[in-house]
C-alpha positions in Angstrom: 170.2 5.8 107.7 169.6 2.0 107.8 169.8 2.0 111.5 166.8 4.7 111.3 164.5 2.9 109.1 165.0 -0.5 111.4 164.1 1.3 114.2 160.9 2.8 112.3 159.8 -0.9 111.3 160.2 -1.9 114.9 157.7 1.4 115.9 155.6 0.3 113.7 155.3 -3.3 114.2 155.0 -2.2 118.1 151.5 -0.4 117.3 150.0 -3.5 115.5 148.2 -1.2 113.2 148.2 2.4 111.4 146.5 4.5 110.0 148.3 6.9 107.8 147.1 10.6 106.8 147.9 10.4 103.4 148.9 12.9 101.2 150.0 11.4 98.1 153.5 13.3 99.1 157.2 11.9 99.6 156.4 11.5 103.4 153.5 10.2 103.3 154.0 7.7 100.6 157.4 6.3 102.4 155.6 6.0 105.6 152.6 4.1 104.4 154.9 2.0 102.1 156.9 1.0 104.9 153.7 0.6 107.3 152.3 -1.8 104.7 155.7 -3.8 104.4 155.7 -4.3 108.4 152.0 -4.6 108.9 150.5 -5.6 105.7 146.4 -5.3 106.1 146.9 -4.0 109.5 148.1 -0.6 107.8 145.4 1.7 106.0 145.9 5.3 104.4 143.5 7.9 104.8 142.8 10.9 102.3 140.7 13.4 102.2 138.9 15.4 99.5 138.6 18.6 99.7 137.9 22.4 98.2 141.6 23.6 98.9 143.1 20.5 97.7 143.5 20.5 93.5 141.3 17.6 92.0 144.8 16.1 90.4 145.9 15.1 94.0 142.8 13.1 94.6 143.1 11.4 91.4 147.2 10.8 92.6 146.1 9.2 95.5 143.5 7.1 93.9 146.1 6.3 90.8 148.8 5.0 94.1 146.2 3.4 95.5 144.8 0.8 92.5 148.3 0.3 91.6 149.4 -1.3 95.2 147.1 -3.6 97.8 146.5 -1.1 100.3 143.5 -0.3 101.8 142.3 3.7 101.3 139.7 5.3 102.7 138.6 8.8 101.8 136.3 11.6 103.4 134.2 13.5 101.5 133.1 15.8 104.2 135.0 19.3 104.7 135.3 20.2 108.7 134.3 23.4 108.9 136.4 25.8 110.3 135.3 29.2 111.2 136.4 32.2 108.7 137.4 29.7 105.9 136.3 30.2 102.5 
């Protein structure tokens, strides 16, 4: 497992800098953590608010997000998508 997570630290520091889709879940989280440990400022998360997300995972995200340094940026803009209510 070690060997995996070195070799994910090296990805990373090969790009430079990330940005993360960030959900607030146990993937997400543990990808942005360790993108921030590589790549400190050079690593941003980005959320999304949306109808057909519940209003306690935005306020997760935000809660993560004043309790660390990272940098967050949110959208506030649904895409539409045909037939989607």
């Amino acid at each position: 497992m070690e060997n995996k997570l070195e070799h994910l630290k090296e990805y990373l520091k090969g790009l430079g800098s990330v940005a993360v889709a960030f959900s607030s879940g146990v993937d997400s989280t543990f990808l942005l953590k360790v993108a921030h440990d590589v790549l400190g400022d050079k690593a941003i998360a980005i959320t999304a608010q949306s109808c057909s997300f519940p209003k306690r995972e935005l306020n997760e995200r935000f809660l993560l997000y004043q309790r660390s340094n990272l940098t967050l940026r949110f959208s506030y803009e649904e895409i539409p998508i045909f037939y989607y209510t």
